[in-house]
VOBA-1610 file (N, C-alpha, C; in pm, whole numbers, padded with zeros to 5 digits, always signed):
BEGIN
Unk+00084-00120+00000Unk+00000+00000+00000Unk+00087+00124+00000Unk+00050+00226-00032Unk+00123+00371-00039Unk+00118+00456+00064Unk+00166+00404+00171Unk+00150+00449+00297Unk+00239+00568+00313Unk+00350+00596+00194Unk+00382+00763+00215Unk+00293+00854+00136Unk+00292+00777+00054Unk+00134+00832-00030Unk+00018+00922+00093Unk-00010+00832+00182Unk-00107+00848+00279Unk-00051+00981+00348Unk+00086+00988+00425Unk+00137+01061+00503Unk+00123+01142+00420Unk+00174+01178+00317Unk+00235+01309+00219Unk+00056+01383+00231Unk-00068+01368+00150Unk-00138+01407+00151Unk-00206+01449+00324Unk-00171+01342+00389Unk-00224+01404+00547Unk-00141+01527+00573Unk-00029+01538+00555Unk+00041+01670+00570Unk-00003+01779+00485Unk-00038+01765+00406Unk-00150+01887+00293Unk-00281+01914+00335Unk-00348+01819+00412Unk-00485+01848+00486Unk-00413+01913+00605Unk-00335+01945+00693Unk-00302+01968+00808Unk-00278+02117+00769Unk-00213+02167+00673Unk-00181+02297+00630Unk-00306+02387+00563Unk-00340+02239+00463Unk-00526+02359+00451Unk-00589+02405+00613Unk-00591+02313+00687Unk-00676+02300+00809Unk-00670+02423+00854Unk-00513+02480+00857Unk-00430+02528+00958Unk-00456+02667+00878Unk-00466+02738+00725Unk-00497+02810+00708Unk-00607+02881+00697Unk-00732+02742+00704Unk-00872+02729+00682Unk-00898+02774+00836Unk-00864+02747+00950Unk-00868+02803+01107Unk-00828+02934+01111Unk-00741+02967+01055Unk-00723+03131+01136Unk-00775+03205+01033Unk-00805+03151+00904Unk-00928+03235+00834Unk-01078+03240+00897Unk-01097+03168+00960Unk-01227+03147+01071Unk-01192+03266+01135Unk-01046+03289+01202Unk-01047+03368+01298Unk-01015+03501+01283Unk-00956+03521+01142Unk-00929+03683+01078Unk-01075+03721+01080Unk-01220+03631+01035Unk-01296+03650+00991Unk-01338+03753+01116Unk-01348+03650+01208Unk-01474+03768+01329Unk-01354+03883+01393Unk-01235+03883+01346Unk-01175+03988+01397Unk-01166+04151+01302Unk-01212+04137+01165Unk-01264+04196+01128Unk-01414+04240+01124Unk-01516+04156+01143Unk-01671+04171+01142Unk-01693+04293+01192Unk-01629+04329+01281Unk-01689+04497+01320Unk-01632+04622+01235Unk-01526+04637+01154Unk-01513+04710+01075Unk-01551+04739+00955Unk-01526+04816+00885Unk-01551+04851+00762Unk-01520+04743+00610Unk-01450+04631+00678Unk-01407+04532+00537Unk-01512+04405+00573Unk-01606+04454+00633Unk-01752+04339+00592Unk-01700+04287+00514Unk-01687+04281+00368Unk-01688+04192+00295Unk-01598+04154+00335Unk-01488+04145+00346Unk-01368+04097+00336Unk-01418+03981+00490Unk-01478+04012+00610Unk-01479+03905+00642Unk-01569+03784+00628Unk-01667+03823+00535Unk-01768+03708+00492Unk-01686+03657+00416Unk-01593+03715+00327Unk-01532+03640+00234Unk-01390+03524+00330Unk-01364+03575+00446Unk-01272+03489+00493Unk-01361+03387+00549Unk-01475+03419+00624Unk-01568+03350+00702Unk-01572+03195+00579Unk-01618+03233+00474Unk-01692+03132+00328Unk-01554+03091+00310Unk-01435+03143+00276Unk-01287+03036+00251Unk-01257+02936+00386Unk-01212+03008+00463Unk-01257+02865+00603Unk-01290+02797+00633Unk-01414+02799+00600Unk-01507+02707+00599Unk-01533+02570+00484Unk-01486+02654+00354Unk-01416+02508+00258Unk-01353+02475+00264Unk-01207+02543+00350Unk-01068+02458+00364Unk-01105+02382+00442Unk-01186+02367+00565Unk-01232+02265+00643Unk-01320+02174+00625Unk-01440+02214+00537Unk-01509+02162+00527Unk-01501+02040+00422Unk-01448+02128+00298Unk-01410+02068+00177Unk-01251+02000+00139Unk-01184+02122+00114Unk-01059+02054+00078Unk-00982+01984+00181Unk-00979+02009+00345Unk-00918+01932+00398Unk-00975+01809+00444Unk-01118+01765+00467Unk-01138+01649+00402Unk-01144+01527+00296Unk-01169+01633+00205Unk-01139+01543+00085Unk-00936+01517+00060Unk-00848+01608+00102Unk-00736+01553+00148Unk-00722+01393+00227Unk-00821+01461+00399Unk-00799+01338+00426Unk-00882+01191+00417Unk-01008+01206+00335Unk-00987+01109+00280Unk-00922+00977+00209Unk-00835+01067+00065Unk-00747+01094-00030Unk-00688+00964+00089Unk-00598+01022+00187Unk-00497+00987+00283Unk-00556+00855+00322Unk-00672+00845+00395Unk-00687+00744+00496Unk-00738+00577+00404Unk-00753+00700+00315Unk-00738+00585+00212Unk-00619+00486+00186Unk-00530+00544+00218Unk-00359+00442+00149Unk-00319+00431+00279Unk-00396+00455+00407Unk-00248+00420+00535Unk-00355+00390+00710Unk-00330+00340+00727Unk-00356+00372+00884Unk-00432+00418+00968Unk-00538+00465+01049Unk-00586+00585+01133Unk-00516+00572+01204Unk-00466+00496+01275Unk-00411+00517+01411Unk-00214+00586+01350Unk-00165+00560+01241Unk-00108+00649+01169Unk-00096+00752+01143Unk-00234+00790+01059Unk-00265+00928+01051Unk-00277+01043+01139Unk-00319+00991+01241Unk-00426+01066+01347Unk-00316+01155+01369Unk-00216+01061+01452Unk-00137+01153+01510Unk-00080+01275+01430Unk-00030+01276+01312Unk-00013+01381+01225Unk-00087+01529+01219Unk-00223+01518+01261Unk-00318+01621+01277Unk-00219+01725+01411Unk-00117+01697+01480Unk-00090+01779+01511Unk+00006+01849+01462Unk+00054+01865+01369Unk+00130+01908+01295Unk+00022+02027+01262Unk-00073+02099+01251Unk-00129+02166+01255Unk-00107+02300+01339Unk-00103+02249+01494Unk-00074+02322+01592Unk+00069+02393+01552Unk+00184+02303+01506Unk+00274+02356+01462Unk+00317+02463+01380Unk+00235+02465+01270Unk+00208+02536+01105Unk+00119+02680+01200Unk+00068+02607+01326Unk-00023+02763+01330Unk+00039+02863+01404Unk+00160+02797+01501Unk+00240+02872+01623Unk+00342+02952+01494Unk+00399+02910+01396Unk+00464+02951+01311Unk+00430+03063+01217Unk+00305+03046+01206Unk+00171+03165+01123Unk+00129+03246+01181Unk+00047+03242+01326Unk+00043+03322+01361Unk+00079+03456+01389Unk+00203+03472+01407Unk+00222+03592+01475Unk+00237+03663+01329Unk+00236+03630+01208Unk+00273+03720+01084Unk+00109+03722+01023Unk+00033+03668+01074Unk-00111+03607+00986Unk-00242+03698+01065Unk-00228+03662+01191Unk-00314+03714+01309Unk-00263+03822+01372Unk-00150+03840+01389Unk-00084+03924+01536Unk-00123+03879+01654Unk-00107+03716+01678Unk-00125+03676+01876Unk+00014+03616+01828Unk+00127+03664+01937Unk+00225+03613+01997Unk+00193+03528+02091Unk+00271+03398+02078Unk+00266+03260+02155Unk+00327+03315+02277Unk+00312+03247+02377Unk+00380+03251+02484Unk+00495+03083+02537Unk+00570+03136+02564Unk+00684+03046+02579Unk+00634+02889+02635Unk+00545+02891+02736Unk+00422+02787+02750Unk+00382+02701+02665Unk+00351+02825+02583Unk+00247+02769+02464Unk+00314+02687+02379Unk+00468+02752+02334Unk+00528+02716+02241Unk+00601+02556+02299Unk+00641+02595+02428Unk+00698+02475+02501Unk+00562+02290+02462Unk+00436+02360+02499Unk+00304+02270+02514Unk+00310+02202+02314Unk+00355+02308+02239Unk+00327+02279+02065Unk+00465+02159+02075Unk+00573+02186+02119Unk+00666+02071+02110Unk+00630+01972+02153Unk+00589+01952+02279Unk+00493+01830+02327Unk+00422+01788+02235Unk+00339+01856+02179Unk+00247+01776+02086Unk+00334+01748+01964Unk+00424+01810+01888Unk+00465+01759+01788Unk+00556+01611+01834Unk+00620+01628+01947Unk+00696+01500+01989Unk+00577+01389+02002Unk+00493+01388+02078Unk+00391+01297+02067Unk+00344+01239+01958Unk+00259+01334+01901Unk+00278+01282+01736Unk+00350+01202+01698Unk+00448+01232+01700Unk+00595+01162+01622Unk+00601+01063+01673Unk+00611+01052+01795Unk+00607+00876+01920Unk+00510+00797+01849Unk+00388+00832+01833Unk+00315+00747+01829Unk+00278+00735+01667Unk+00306+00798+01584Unk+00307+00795+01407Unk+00430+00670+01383Unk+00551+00705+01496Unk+00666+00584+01457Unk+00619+00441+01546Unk+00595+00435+01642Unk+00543+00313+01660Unk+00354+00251+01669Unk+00252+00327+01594Unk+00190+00302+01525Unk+00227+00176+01436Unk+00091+00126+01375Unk+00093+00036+01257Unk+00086+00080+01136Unk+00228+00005+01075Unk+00284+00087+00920Unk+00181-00006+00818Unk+00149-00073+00844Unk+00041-00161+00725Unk-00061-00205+00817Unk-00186-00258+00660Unk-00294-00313+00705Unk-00385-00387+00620Unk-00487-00511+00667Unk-00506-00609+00539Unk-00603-00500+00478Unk-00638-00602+00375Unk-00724-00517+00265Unk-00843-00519+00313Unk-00926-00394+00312Unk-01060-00376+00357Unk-01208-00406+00238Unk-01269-00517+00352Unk-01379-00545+00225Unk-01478-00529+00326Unk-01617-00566+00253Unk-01741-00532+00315Unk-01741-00663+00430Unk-01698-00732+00407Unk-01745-00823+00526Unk-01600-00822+00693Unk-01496-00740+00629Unk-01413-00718+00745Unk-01487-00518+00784Unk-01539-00473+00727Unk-01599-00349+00743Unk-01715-00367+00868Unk-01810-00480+00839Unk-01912-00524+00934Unk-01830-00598+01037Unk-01752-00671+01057Unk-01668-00745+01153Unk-01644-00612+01245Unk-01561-00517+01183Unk-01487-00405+01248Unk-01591-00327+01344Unk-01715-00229+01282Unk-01813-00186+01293Unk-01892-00209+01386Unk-01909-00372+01408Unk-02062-00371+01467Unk-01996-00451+01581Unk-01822-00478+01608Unk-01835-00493+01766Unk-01857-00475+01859Unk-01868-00532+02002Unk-01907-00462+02145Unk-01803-00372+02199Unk-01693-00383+02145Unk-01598-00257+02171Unk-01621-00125+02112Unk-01658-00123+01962Unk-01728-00056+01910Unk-01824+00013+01929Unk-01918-00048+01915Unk-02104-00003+02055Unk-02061+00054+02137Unk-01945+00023+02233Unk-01935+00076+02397Unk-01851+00201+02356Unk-01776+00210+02208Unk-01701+00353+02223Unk-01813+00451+02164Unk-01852+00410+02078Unk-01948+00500+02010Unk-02041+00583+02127Unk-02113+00490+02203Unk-02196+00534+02320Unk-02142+00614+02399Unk-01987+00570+02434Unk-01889+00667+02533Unk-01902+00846+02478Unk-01886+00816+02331Unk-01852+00929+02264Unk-01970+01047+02317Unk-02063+00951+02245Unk-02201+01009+02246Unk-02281+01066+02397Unk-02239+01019+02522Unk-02237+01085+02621Unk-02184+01199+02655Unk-02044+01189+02602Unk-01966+01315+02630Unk-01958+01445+02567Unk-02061+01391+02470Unk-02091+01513+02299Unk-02196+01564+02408Unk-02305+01521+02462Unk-02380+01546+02535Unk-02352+01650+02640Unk-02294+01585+02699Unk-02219+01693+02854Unk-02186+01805+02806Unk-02083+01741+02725Unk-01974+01887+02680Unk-02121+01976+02661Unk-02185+01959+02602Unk-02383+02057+02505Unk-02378+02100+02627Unk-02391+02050+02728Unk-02470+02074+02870Unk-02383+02210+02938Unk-02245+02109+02937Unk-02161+02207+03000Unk-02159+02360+02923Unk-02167+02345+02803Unk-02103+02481+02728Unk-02249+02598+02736Unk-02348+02529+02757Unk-02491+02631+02765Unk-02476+02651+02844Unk-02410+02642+02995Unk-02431+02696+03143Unk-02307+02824+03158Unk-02223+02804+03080Unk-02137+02915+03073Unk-02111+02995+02967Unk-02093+03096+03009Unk-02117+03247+02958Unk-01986+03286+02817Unk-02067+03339+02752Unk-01927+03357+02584Unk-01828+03379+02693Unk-01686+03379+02561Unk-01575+03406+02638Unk-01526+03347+02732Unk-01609+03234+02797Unk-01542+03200+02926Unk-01430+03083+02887Unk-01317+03092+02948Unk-01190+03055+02934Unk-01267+02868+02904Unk-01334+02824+03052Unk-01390+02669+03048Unk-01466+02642+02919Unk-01499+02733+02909Unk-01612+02685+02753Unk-01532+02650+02648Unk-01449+02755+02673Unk-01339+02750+02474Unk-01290+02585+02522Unk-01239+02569+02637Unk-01159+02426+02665Unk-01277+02326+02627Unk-01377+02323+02693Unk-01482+02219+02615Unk-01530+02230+02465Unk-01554+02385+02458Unk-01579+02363+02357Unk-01495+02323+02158Unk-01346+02344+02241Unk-01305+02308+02121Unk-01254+02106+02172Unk-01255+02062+02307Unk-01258+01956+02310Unk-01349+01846+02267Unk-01472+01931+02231Unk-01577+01836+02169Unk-01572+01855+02049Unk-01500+01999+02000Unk-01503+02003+01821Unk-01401+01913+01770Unk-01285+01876+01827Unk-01230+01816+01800Unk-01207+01642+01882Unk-01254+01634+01959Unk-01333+01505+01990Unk-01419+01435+01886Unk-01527+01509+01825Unk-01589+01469+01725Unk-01524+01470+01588Unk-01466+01503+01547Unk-01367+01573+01418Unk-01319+01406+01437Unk-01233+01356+01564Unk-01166+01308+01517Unk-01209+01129+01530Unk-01278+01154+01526Unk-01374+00982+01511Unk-01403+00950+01350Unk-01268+00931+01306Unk-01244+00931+01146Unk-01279+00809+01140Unk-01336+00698+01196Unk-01347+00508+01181Unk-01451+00506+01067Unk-01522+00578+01047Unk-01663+00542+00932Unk-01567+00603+00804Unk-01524+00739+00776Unk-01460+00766+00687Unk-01340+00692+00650Unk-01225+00667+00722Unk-01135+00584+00763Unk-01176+00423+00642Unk-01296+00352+00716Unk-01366+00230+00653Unk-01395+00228+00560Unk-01487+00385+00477Unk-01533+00414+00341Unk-01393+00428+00241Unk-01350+00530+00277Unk-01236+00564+00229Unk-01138+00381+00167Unk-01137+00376+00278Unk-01020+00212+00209Unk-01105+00152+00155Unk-01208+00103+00160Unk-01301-00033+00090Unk-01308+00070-00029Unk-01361+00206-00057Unk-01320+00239-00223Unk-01158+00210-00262Unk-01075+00275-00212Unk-00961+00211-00225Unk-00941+00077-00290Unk-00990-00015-00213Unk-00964-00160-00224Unk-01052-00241-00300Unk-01184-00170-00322Unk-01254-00244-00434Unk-01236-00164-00566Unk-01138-00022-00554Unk-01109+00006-00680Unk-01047-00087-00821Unk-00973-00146-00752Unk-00881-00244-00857Unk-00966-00335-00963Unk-01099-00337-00913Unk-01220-00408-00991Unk-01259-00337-01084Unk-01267-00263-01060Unk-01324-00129-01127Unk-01436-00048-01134Unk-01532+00065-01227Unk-01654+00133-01160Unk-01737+00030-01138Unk-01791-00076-01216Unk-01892-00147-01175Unk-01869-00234-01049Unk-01747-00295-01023Unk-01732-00347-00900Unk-01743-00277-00763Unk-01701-00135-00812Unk-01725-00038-00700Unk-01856-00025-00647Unk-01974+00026-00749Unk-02086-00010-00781Unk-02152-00131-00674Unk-02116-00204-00741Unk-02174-00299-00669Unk-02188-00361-00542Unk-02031-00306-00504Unk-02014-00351-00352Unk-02034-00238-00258Unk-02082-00137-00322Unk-02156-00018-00227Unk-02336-00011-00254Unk-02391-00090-00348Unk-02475-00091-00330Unk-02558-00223-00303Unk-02478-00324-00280Unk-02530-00473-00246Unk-02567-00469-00075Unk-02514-00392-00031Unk-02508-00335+00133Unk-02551-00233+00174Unk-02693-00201+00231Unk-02642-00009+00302Unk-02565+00032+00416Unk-02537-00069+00432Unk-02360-00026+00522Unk-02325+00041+00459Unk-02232+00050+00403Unk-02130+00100+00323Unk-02180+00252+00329Unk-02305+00297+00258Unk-02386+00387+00255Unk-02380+00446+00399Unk-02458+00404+00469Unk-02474+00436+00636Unk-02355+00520+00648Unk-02200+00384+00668Unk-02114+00457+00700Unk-02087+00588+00653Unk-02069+00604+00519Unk-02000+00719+00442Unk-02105+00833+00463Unk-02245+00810+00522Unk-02368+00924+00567Unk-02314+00973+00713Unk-02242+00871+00798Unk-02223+00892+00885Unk-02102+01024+00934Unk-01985+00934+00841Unk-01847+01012+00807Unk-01898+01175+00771Unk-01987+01164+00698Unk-02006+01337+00633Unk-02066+01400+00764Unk-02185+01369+00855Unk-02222+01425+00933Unk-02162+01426+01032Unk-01998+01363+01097Unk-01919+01410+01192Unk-01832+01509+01111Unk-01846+01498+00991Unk-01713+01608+00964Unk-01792+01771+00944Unk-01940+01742+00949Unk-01984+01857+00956Unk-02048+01959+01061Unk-02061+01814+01175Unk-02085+01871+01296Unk-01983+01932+01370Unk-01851+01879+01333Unk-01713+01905+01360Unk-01690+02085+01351Unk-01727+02050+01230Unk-01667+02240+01112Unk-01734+02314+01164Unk-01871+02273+01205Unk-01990+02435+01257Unk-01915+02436+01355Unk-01900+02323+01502Unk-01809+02367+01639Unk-01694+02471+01624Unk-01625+02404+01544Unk-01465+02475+01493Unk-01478+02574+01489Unk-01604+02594+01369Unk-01632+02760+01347Unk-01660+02879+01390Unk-01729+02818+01524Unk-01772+02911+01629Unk-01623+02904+01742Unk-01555+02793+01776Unk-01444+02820+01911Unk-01349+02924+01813Unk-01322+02890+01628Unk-01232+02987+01608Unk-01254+03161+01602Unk-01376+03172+01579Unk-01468+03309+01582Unk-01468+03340+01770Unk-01470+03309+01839Unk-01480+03317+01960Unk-01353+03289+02049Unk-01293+03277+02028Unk-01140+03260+02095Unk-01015+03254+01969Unk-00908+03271+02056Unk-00762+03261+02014Unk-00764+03192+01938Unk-00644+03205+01791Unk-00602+03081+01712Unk-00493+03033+01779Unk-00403+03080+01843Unk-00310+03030+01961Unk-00329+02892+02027Unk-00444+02953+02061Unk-00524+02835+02220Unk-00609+02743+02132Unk-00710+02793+02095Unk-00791+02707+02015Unk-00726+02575+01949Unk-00641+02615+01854Unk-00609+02518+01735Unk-00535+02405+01808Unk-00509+02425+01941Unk-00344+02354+01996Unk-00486+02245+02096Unk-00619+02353+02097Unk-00684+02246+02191Unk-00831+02142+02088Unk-00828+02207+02019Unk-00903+02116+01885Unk-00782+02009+01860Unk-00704+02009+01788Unk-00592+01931+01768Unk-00581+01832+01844Unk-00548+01891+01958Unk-00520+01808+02069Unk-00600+01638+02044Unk-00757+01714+02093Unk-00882+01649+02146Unk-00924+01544+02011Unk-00851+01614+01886Unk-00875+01513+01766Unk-00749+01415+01704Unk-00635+01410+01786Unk-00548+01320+01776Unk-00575+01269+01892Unk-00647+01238+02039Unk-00643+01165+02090Unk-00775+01041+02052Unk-00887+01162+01980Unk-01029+01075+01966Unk-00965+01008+01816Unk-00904+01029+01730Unk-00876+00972+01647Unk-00779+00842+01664Unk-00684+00866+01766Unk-00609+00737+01811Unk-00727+00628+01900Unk-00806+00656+01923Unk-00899+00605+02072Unk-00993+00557+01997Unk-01070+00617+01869Unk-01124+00534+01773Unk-01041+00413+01670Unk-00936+00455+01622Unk-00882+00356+01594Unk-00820+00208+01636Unk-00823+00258+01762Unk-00786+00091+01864Unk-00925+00056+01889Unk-01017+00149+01943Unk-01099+00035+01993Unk-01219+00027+01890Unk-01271+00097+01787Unk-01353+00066+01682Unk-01272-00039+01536Unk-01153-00005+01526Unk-01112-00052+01410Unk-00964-00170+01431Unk-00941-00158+01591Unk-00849-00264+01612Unk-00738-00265+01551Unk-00659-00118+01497Unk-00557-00064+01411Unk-00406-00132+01520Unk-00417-00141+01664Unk-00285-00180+01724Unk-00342-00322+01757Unk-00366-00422+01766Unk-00417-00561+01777Unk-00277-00625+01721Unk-00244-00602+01611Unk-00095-00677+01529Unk-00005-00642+01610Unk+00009-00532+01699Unk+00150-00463+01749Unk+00206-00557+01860Unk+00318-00524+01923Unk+00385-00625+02002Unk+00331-00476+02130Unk+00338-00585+02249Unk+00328-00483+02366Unk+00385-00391+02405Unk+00512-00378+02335Unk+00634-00289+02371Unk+00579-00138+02302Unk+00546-00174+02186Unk+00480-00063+02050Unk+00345-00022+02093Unk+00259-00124+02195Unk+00144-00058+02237Unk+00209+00068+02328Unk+00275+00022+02435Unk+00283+00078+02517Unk+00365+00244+02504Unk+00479+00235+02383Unk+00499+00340+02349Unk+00430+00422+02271Unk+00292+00351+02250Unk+00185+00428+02181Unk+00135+00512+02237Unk+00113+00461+02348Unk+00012+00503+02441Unk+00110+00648+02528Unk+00196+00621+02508Unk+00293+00711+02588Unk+00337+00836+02488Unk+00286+00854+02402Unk+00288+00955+02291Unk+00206+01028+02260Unk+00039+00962+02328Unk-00020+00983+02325Unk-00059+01063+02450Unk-00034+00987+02578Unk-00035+01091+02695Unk+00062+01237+02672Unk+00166+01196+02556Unk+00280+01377+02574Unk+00184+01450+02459Unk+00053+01385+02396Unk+00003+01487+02323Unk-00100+01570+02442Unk-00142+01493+02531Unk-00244+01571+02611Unk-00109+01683+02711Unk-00010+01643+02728Unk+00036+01735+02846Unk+00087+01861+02741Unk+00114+01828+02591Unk+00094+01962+02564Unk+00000+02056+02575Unk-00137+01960+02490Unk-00253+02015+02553Unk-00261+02119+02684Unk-00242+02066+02738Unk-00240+02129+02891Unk-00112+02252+02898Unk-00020+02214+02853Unk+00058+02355+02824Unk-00005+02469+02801Unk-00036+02421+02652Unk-00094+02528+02584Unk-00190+02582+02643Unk-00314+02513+02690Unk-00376+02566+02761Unk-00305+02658+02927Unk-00251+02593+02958Unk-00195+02695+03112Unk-00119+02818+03066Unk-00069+02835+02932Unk+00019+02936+02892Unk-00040+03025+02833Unk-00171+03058+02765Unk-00256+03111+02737Unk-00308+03214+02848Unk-00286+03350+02831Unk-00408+03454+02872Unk-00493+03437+02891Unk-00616+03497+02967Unk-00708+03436+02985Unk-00801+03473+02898Unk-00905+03389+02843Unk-00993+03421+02684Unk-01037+03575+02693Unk-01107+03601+02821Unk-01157+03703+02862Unk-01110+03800+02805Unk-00985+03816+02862Unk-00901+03929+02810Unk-00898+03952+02651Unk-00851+03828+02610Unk-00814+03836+02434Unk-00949+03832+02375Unk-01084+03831+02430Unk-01177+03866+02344Unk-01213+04021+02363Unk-01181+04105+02442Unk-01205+04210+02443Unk-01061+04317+02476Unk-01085+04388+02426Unk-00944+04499+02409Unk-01021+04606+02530Unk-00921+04614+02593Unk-00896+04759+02748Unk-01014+04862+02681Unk-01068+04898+02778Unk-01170+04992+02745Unk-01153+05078+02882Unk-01197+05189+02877Unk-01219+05315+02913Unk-01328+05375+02976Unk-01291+05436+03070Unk-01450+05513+03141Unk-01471+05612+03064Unk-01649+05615+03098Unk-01654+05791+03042Unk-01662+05903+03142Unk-01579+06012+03105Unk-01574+06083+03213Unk-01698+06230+03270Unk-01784+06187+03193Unk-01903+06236+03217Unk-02040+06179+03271Unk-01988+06025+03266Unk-02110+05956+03346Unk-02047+05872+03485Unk-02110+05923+03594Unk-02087+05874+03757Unk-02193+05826+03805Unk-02178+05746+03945Unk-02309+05689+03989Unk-02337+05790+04117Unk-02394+05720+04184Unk-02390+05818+04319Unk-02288+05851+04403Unk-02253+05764+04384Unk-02133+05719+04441Unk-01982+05787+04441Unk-02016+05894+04303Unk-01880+05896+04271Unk-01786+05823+04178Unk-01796+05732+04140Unk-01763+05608+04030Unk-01783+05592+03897Unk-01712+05558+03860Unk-01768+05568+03686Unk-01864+05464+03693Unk-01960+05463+03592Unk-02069+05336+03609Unk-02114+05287+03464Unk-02023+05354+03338Unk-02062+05342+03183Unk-01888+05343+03127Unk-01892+05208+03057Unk-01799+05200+02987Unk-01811+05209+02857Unk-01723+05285+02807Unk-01704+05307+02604Unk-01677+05182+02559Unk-01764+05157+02452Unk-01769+05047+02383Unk-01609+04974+02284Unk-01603+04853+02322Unk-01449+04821+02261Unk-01386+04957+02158Unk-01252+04981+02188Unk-01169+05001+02043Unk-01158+04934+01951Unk-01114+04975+01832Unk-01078+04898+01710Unk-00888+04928+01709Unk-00859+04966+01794Unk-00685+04949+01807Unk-00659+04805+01823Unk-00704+04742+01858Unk-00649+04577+01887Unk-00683+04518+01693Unk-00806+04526+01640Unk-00787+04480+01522Unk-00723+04538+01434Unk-00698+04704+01448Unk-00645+04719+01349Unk-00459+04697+01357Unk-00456+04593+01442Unk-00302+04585+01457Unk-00272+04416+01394Unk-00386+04357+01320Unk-00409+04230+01281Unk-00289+04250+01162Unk-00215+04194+01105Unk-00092+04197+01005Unk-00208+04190+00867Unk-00300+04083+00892Unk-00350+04096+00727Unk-00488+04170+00696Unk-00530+04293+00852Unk-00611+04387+00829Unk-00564+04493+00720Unk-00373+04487+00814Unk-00336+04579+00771Unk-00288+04609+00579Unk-00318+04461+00594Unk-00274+04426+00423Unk-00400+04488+00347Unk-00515+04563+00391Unk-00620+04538+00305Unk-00650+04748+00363Unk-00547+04778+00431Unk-00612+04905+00434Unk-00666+04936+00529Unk-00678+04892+00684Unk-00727+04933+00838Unk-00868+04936+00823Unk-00867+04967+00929Unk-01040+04963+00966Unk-01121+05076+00924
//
């Protein structure tokens, strides 16, 4: 199989991703000025690099190699964005942050090298084997609880709040990364390609499995993109991307063992350094997150009393509505002419 094939294109979805995110996030950092268009027009590109081209990338990918392979690669993202940022957005990383992005790229790397480099050929009847186990059932359900909570948790707290962005990009990318239905579709076209269109044909429509799945695959990758769309419009590309990432190389490794049984061939030694690559992707996680400002702050720029309105008291009691000094210091506002 073309398992650099696989890598090479996962590294091209990771860079759309990565430009397709902080176009999410140029978007609402312009919305209050005068280049409206300009941010509907970033808002609508974002949203196809994610929606469109970096799926159909990783498709492309998961097609020739691995999930439990792939997955980890998605942080290479976080990387491409600590590097972009500060010339793309204007948020400077903090040493934390940047310390938490090495973590995750080392993790990655741990667990992409002792990962499984091959895998048998996928047909409809190892697709249903894979699919409809009790390990399977019990992750799916796991998932599906915690998609829940996270709903629960994120309506009880207020925009901006630092806990929300953490859930809420942990469920965008929690869900994002439960690639096992796409993952399944993806290779069985792959693998019944060699037959050709009518064989393809046929072995997607002799089953509505096959169907199911690939209905399924589209509606996590789209429930995924609306989440995304809102934590990147609503918080940092800094923080955000390093905690989406995160939450979708661990749900993507965590679906692949226990829905698709991707480490089952491995020797215990290779589990175990799996698994240990996988814990240095969460303690970046957690970097990044502890090194981060607090959202609060970075969603709103210093504001000002007015010095004509007091309470009884003596006190100012009316604050002037945000400045536009914080956006217009964005590097690619400034490319288009300020606010």
């Amino acid at each position: 199989r073309m398992i650099l094939l696989g890598v090479a294109l996962e590294v091209l979805a990771t860079v759309a991703g990565t430009i397709g995110k902080q176009l999410l996030r140029y978007s609402k950092l312009v919305e209050g000025t005068r280049h409206r268009a300009v941010s509907h027009l970033a808002l609508s590109a974002g949203l196809a690099l994610n929606v469109l081209a970096g799926p159909v990338l990783e498709v492309a990918a998961y097609g020739q190699a691995p999930q439990t392979l792939l997955a980890p690669l998605c942080g290479l993202d976080v990387l491409w964005n600590i590097l972009l940022v500060p010339y793309t957005l204007g948020e400077i990383p903090s040493g934390m942050q940047i310390a938490g992005c090495f973590l995750l790229v080392a993790g990655t790397a741990l667990t992409a090298a002792c990962g499984p480099h091959s895998e048998p050929p996928y047909t409809l009847d190892v697709m249903r084997e894979r699919l409809l186990t009790d390990s399977a059932l019990t992750y799916i359900s796991i998932e599906v609880v915690l998609f829940i909570a996270g709903s629960l948790y994120m309506q009880r707290r207020p925009f901006g709040d630092r806990r929300r962005g953490l859930v809420l990009g942990c469920v965008a990318g929690g869900i994002g990364g439960n690639l096992f239905c796409m993952k399944a579709a993806a290779s069985l076209i792959s693998d019944s390609w060699s037959g050709g269109l009518p064989y393809v044909l046929h072995v997607w429509t002799e089953d509505p499995l096959p169907l199911l799945v690939a209905a399924c695959a589209g509606l996590i990758g789209i429930v995924s993109a609306v989440l995304l769309a809102r934590a990147m419009r609503e918080f940092e590309a800094t923080v955000m991307v390093a905690t989406y990432e995160g939450a979708f190389v661990i749900s993507g490794c965590a679906s692949g063992i226990a829905v698709l049984g991707e480490l089952d061939r491995l020797s215990p030694e290779r589990r175990a350094l799996y698994a240990l690559g996988v814990f240095i992707v969460v303690g970046g996680v957690l970097a990044v997150q502890h090194g981060s400002e607090t959202l609060e702050r970075a969603l709103s720029p210093p504001v000002t009393p007015l010095p004509h309105e007091k309470n009884n008291n003596g006190h100012f009691s009316t604050l002037t509505p945000p400045t536009l000094s914080l956006v217009a210091s964005v590097p690619l506002l400034k490319a288009v002419g300020g606010p």
